[in-house]
DRENVO-989248 format. One record per residue (C-alpha): x, y, z; residue number from 1. Coordinates in pm, whole numbers, plus 32768, in hexadecimal, padded with zeros to 4 digits. Each point is the difference from the previous one (the first is absolute). Layout:
# DRENVO-989248
@c1 = X&c2 = Y&c3 = Z&lumlo = NUM
...
//
This chain:
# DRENVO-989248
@c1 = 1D2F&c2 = 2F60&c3 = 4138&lumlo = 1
@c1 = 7E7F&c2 = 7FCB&c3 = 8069&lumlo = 2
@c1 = 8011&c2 = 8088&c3 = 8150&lumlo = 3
@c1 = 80A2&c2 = 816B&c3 = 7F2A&lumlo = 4
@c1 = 7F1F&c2 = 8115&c3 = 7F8E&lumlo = 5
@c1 = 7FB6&c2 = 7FFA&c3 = 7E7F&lumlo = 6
@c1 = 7FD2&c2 = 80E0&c3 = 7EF6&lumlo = 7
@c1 = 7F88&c2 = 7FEE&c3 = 7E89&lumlo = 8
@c1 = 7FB1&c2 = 8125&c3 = 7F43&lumlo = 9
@c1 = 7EB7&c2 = 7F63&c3 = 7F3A&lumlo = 10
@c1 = 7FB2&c2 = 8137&c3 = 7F56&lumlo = 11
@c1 = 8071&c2 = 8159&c3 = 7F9B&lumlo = 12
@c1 = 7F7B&c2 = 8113&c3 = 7EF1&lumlo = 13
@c1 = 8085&c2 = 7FDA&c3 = 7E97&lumlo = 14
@c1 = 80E4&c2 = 80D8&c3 = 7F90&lumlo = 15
@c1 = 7FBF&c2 = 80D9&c3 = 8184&lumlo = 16
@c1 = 819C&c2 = 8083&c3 = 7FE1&lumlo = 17
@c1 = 7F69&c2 = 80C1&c3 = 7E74&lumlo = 18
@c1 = 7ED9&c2 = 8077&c3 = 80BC&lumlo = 19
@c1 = 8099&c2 = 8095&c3 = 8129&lumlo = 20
@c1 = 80EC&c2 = 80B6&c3 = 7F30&lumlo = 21
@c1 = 7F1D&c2 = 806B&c3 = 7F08&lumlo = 22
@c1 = 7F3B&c2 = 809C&c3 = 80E6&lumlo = 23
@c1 = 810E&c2 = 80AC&c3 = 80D1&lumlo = 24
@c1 = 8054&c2 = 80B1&c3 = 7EB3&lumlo = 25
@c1 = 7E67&c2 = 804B&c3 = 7FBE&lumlo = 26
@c1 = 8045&c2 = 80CE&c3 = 813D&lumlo = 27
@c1 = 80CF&c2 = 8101&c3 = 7F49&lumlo = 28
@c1 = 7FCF&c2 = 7FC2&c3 = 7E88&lumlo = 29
@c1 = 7ED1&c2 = 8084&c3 = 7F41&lumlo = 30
@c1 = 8006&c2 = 7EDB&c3 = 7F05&lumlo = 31
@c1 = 7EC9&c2 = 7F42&c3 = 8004&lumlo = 32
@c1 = 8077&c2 = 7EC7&c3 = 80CA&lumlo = 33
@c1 = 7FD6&c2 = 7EF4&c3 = 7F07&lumlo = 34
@c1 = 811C&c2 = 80C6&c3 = 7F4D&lumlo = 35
@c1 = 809A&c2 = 7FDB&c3 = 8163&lumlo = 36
@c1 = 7FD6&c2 = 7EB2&c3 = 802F&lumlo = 37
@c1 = 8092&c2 = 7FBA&c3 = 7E7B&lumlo = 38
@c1 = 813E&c2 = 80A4&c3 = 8047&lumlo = 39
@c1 = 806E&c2 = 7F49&c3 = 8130&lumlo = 40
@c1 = 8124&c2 = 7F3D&c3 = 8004&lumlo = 41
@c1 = 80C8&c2 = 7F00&c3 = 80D4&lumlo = 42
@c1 = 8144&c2 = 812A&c3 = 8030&lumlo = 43
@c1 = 7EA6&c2 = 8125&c3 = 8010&lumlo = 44
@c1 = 7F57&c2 = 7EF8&c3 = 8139&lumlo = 45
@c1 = 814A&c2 = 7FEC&c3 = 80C7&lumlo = 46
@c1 = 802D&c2 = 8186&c3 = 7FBD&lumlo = 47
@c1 = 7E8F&c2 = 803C&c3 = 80B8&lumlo = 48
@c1 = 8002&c2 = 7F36&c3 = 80C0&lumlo = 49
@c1 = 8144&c2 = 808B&c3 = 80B9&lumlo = 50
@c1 = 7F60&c2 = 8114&c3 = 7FF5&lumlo = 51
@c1 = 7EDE&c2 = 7FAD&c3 = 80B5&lumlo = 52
@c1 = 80D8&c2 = 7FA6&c3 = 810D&lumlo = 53
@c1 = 80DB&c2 = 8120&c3 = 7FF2&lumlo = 54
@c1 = 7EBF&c2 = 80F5&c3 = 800F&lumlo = 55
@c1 = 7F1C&c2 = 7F40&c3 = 8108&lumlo = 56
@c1 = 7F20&c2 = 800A&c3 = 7ED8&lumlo = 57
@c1 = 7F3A&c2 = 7ED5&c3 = 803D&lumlo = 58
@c1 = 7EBC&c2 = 8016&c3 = 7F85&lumlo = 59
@c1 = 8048&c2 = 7F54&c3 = 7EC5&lumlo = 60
@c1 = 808E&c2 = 7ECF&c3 = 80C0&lumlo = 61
@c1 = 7E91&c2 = 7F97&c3 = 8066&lumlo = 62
@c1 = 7F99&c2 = 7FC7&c3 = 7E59&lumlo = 63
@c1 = 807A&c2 = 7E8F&c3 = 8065&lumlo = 64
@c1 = 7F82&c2 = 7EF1&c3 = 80C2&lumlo = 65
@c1 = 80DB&c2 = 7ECA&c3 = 8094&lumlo = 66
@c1 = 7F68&c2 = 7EC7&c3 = 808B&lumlo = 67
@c1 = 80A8&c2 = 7F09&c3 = 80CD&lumlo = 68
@c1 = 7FBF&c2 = 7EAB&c3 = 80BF&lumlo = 69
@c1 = 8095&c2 = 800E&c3 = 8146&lumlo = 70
@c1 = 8006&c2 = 7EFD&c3 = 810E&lumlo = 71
@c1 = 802D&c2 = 8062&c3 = 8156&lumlo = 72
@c1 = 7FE5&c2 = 7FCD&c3 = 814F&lumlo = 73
@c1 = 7EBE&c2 = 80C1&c3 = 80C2&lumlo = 74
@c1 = 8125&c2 = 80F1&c3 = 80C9&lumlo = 75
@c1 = 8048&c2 = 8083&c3 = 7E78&lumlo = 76
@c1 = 7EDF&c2 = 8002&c3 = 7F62&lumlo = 77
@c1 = 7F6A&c2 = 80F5&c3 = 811F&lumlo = 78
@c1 = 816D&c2 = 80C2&c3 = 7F91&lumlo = 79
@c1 = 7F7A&c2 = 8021&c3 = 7E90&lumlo = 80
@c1 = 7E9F&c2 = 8078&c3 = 8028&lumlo = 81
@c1 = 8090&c2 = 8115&c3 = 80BB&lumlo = 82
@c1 = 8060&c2 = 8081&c3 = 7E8D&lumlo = 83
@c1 = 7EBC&c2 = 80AC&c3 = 7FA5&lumlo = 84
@c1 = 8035&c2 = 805F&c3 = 7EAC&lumlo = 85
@c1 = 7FCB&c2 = 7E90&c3 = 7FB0&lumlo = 86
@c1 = 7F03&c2 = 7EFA&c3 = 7FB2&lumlo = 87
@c1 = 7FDE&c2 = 7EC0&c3 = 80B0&lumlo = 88
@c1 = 7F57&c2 = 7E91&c3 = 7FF0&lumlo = 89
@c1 = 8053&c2 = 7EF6&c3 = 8129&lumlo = 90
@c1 = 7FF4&c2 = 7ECA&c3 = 802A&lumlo = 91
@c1 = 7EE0&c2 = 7F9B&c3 = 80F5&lumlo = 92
@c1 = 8085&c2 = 7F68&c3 = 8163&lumlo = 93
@c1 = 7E9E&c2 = 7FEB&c3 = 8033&lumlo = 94
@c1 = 7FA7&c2 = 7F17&c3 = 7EBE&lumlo = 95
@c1 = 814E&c2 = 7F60&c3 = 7FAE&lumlo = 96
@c1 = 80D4&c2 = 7F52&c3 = 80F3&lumlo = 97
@c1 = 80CC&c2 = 7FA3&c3 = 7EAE&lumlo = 98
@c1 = 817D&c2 = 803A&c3 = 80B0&lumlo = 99
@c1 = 7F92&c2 = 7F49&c3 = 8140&lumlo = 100
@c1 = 7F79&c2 = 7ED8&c3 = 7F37&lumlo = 101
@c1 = 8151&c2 = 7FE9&c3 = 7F31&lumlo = 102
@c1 = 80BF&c2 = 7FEF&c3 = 8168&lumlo = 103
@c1 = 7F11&c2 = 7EE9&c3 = 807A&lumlo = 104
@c1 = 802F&c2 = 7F23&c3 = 7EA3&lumlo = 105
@c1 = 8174&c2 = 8024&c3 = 8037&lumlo = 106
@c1 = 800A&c2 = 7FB5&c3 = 8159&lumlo = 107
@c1 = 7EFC&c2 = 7EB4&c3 = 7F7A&lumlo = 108
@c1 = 813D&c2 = 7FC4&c3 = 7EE3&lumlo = 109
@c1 = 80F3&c2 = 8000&c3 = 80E6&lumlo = 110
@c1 = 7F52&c2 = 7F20&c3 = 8116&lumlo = 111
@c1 = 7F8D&c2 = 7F0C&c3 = 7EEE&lumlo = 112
@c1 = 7EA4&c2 = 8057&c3 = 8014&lumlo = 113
@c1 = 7EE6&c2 = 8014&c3 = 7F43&lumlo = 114
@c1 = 7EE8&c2 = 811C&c3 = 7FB1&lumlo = 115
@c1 = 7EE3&c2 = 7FC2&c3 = 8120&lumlo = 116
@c1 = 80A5&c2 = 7EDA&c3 = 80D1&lumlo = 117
@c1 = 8073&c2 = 80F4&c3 = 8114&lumlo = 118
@c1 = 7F48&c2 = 813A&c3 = 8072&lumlo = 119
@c1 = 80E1&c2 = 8149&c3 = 7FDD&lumlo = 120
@c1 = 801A&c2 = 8000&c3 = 819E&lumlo = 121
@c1 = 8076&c2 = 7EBE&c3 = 7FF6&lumlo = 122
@c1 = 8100&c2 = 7FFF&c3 = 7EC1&lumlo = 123
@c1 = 807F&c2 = 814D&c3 = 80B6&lumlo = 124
@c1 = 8044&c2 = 7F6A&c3 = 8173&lumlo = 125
@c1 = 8094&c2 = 7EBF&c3 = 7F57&lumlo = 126
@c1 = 8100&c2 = 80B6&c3 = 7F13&lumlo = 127
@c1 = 805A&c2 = 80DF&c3 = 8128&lumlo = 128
@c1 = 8037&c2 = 7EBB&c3 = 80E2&lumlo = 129
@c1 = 80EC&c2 = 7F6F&c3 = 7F0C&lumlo = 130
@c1 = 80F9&c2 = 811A&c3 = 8025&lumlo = 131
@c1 = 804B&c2 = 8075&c3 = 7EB7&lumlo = 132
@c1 = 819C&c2 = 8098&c3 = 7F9F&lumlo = 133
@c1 = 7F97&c2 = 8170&c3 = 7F9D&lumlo = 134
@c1 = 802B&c2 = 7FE7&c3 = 7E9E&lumlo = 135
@c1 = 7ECC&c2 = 7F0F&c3 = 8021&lumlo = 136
@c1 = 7F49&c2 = 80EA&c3 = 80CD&lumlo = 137
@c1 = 803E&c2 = 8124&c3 = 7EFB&lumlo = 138
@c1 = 7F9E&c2 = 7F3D&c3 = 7EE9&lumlo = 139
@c1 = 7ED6&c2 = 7FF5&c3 = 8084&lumlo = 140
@c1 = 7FC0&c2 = 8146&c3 = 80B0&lumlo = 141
@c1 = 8068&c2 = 8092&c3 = 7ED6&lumlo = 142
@c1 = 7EBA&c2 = 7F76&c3 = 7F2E&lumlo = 143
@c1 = 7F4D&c2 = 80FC&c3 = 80F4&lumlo = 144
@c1 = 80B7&c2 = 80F7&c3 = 809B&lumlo = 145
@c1 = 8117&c2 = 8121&c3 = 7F76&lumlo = 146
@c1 = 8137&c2 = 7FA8&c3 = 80FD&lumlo = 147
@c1 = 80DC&c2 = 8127&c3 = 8066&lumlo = 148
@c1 = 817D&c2 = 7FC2&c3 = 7F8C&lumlo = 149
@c1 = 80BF&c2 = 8040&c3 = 8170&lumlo = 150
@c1 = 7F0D&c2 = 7EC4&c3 = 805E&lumlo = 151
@c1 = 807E&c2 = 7F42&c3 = 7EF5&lumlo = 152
@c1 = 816C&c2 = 8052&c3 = 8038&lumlo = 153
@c1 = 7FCC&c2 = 7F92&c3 = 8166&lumlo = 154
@c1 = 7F97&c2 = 7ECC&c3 = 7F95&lumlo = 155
@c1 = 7EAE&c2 = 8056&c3 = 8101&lumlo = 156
@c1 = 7F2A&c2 = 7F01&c3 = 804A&lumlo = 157
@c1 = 7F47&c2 = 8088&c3 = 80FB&lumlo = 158
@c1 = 7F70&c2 = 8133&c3 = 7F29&lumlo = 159
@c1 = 7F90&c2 = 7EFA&c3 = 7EE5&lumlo = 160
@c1 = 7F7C&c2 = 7F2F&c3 = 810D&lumlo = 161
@c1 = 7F0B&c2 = 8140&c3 = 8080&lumlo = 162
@c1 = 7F8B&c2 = 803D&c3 = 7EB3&lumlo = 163
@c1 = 7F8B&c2 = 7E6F&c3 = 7FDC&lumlo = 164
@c1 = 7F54&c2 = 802D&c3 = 8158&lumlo = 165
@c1 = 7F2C&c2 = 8125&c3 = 7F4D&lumlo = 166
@c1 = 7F6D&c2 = 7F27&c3 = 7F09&lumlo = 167
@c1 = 7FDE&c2 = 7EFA&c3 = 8115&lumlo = 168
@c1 = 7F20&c2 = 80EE&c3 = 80AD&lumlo = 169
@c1 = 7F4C&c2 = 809E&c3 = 7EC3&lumlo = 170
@c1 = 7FA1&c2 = 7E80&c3 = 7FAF&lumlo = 171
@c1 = 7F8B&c2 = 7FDF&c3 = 817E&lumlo = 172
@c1 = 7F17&c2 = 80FB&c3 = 7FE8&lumlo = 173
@c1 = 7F40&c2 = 7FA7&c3 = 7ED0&lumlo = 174
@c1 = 8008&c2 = 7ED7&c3 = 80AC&lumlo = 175
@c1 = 7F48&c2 = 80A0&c3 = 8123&lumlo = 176
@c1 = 7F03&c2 = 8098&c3 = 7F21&lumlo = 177
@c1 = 8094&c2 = 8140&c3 = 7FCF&lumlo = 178
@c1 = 7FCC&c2 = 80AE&c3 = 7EA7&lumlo = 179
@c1 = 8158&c2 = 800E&c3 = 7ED7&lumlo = 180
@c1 = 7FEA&c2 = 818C&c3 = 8055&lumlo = 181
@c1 = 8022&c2 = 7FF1&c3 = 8165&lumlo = 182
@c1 = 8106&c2 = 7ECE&c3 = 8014&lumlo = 183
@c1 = 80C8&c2 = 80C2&c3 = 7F27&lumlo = 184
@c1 = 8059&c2 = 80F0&c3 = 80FC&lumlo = 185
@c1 = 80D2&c2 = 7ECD&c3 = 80BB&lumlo = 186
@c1 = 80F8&c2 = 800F&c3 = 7EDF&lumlo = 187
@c1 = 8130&c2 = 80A1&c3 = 7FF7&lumlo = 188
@c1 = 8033&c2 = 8134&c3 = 7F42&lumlo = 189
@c1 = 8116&c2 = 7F47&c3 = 7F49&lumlo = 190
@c1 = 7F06&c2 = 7F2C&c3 = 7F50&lumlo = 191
@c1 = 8018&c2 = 804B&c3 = 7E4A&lumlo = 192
@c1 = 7EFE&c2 = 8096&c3 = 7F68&lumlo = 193
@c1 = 7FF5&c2 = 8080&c3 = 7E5E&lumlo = 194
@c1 = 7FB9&c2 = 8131&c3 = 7FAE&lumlo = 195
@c1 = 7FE4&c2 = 80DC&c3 = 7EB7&lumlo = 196
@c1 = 808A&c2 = 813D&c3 = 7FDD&lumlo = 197
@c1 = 7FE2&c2 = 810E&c3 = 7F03&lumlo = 198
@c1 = 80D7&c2 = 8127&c3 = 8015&lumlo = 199
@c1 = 804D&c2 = 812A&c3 = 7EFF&lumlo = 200
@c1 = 8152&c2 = 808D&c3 = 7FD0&lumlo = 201
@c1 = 7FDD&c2 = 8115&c3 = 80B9&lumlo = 202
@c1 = 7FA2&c2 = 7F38&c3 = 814A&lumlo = 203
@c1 = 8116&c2 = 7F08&c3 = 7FDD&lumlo = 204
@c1 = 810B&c2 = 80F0&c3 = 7FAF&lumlo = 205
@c1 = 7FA6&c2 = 813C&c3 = 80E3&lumlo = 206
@c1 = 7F91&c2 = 7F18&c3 = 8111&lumlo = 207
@c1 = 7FF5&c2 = 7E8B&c3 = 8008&lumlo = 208
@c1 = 8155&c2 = 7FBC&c3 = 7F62&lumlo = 209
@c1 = 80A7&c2 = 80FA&c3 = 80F5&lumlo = 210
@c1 = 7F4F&c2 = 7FAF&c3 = 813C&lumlo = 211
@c1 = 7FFB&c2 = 7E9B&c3 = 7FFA&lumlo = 212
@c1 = 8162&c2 = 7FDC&c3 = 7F58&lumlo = 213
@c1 = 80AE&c2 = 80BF&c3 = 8149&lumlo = 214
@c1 = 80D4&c2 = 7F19&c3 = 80DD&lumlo = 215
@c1 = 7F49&c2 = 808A&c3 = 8130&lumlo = 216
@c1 = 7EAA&c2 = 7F4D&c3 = 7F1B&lumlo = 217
@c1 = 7F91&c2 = 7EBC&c3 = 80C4&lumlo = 218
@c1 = 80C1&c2 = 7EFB&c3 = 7F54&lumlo = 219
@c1 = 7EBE&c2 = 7F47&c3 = 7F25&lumlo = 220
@c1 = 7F72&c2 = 8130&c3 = 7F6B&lumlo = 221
@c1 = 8198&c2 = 8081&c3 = 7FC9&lumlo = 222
@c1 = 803A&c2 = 7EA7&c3 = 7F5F&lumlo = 223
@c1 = 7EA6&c2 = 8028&c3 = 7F36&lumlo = 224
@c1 = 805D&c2 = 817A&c3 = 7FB2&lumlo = 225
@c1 = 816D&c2 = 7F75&c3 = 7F4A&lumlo = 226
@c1 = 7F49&c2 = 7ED8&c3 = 7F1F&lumlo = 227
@c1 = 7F06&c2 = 80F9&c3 = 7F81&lumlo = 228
@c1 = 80FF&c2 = 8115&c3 = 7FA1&lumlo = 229
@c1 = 80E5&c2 = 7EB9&c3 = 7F6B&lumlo = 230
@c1 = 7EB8&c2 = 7FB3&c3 = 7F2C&lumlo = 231
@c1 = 7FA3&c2 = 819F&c3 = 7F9D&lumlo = 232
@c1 = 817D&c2 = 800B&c3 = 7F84&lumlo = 233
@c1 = 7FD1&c2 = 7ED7&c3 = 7F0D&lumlo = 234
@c1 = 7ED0&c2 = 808C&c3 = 7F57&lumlo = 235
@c1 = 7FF4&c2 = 817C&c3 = 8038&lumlo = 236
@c1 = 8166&c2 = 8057&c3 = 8049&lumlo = 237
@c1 = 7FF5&c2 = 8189&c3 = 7F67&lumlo = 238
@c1 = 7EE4&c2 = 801E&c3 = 8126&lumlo = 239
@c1 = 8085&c2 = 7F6A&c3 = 8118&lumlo = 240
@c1 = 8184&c2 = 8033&c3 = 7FAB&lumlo = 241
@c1 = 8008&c2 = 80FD&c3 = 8109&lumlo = 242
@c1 = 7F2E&c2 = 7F3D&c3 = 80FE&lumlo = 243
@c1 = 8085&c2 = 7FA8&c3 = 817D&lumlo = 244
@c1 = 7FEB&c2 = 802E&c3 = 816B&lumlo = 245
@c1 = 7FA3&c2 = 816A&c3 = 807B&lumlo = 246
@c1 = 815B&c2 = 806E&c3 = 8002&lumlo = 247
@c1 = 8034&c2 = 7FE8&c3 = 7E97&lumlo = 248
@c1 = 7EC9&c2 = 80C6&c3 = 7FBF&lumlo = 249
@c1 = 804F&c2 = 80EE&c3 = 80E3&lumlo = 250
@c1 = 816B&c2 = 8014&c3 = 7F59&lumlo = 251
@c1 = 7F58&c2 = 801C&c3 = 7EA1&lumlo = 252
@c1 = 7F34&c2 = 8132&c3 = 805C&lumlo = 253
@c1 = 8118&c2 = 80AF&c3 = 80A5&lumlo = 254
@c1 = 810F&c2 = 7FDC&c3 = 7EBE&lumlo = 255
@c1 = 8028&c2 = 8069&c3 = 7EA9&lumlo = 256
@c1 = 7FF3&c2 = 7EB9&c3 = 7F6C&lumlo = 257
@c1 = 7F4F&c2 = 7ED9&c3 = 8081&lumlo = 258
@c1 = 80DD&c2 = 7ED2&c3 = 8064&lumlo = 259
@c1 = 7F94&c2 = 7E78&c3 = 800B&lumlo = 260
@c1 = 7FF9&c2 = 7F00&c3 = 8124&lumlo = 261
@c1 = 8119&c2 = 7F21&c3 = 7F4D&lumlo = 262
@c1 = 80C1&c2 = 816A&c3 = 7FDF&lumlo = 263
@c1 = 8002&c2 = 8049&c3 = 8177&lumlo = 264
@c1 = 804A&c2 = 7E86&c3 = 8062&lumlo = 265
@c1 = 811B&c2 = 8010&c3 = 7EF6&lumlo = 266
@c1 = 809D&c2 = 8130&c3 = 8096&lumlo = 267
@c1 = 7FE4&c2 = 80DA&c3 = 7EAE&lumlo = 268
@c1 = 7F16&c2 = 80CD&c3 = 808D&lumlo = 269
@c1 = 8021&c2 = 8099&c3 = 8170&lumlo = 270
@c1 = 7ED6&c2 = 806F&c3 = 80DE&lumlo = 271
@c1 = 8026&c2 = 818D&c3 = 805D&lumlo = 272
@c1 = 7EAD&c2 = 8011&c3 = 80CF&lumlo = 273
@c1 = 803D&c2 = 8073&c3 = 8189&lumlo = 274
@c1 = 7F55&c2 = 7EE6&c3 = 8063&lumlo = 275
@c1 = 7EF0&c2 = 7EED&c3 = 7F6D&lumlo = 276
@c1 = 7E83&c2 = 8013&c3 = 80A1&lumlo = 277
@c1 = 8067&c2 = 7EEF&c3 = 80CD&lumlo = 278
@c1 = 80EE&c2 = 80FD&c3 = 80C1&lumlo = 279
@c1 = 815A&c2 = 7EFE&c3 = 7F77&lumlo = 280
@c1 = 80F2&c2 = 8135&c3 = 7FC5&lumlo = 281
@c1 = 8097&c2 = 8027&c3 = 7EA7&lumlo = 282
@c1 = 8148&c2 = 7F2C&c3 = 807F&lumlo = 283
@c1 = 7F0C&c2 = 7EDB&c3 = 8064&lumlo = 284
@c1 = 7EE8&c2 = 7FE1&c3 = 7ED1&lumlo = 285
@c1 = 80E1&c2 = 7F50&c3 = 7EDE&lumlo = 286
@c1 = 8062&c2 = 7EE5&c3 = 8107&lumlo = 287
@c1 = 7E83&c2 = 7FE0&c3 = 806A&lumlo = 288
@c1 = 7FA2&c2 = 7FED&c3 = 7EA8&lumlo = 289
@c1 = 810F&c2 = 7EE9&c3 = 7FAC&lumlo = 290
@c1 = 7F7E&c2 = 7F3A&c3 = 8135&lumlo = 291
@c1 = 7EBF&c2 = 8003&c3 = 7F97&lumlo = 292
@c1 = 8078&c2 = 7F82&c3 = 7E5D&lumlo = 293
@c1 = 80CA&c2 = 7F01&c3 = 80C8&lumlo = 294
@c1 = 7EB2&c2 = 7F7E&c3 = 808C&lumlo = 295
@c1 = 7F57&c2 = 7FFD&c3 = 7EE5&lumlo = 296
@c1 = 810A&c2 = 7F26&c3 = 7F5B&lumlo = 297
@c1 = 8013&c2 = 7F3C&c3 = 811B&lumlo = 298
@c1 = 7EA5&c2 = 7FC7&c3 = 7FD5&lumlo = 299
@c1 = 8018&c2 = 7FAC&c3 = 7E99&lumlo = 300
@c1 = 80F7&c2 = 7F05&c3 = 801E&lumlo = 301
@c1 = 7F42&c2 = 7F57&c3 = 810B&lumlo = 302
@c1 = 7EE6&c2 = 7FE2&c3 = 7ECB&lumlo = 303
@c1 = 80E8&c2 = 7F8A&c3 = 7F2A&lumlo = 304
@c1 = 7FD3&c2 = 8128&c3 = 7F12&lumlo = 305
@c1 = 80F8&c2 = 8127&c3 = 7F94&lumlo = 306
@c1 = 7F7B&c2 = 8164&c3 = 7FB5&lumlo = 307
@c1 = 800D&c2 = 80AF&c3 = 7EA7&lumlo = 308
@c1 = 7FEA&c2 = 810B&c3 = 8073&lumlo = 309
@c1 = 8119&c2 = 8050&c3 = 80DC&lumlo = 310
@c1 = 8161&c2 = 7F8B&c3 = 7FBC&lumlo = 311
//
């Protein structure tokens, strides 16, 4: 679904799962670490790395580097750069008008025109004065803008009919003379943008994953936080196996033995924390945790895509 959030892991270290246990053991062992690094096994990665979790011991996490493509809207992206222990390139709202040009060539499709015959003022009042059904409308706020899901479930006109009066007005002033990076500031912050991220292990499992994957999250970066854990599990699953919202981290410092997200959803394993650092009491946190899995599926049925990862 274009007017969704997206994710693609586009790169990740080789073979990052061997390093990070290798040198969790270089920690303790006086072997020189290429002897380390030899001796690591799939059963020896899983072992460390539940150890790593089990210890807080997470220095060894950051010998790994993850890279993703993520398109968002402008309300998430300022979410993201909030993570610190990151690295970021965006795309320019001040070069590229690339989303807003995709909206006005579908909005051309749709009224049977073609590139230039119509300036973008124009093609917008005209497609407005026809009255399009709402699926119309979304197809083609959609090439532009990330649309919440309660708006869609509503069946809201009015809110895709706002953002459309954004670009009206961002076209207006360039019209008027005014320069790409002050007319930006007439769009709405729902307006996409791409950005790459790279993140180590340490910052996605101590902090992004468990932040971001919370319920009480804002739904985008919660929807963005589930895909990139979905994509982790496929490739790096000894790593990550442990990986969740902040309750399950704080769970798997507090117990003997570390338990999964698919373990608490599942009912085999059973919180015994007071509370979660979102103040749910211990009664509370395994039904927030299945609302939030239930959105997340929701969500991937809505793409059209099931998740290897869970279930």
């Amino acid at each position: 679904m274009k007017y969704f959030p997206y994710v693609r892991l586009v790169a990740r270290l080789e073979e990052s799962s061997k390093l990070i246990a290798s040198a969790a053991k270089a920690t303790i062992s006086p072997k020189d670490f290429d002897h380390i690094l030899e001796g690591i096994d799939e059963p020896k990665i899983e072992e460390w790395a539940r150890e790593l979790v089990r210890r807080g011991h997470g220095s060894p996490l950051e010998h790994s580097i993850y890279v993703f493509e993520i398109v968002c809207s402008r309300v998430c992206s300022h979410q993201l750069v909030r993570h610190r222990h990151a690295s970021y390139s965006q795309l320019s709202q001040r070069y590229s008008d690339k989303y807003l040009r995709g909206l006005l060539n579908e909005i051309r499709n749709t009224m049977g025109r073609t590139t230039g015959d119509t300036d973008e003022i124009s093609l917008i009042d005209e497609f407005v004065k026809s009255e399009p059904d709402f699926q119309t409308l979304l197809n083609i706020v959609g090439e532009a803008f990330i649309v919440p899901p309660r708006v869609l479930e509503q069946g809201d006109k009015g809110f895709l009919l706002a953002l459309l009066e954004g670009v009206r007005h961002y076209y207006s002033a360039l019209r008027a003379g005014v320069s790409y990076e002050d007319a930006r500031l007439l769009l709405p912050q729902a307006v996409k943008t791409r950005i790459i991220v790279s993140m180590n292990a340490r910052e996605l499992l101590e902090v992004f994953l468990p932040l971001r994957m919370c319920s009480r999250a804002q739904w985008e970066i919660r929807w963005i936080a589930w895909m990139i854990r979905d994509q982790l599990m496929r490739f790096d699953k000894a790593v990550f196996k442990y990986s969740g919202p902040r309750c399950i981290l704080s769970e798997n410092r507090a117990r003997l033995e570390p338990c999964t997200l698919e373990d608490f959803i599942e009912g085999r394993c059973y919180f015994t924390i007071e509370r979660c650092p979102e103040m749910m009491p211990r009664s509370k946190i395994r039904d927030c945790l299945i609302q939030a899995f239930e959105d997340h599926r929701k969500y991937l049925t809505r793409l059209g895509e099931t998740s290897k990862s869970l279930f």
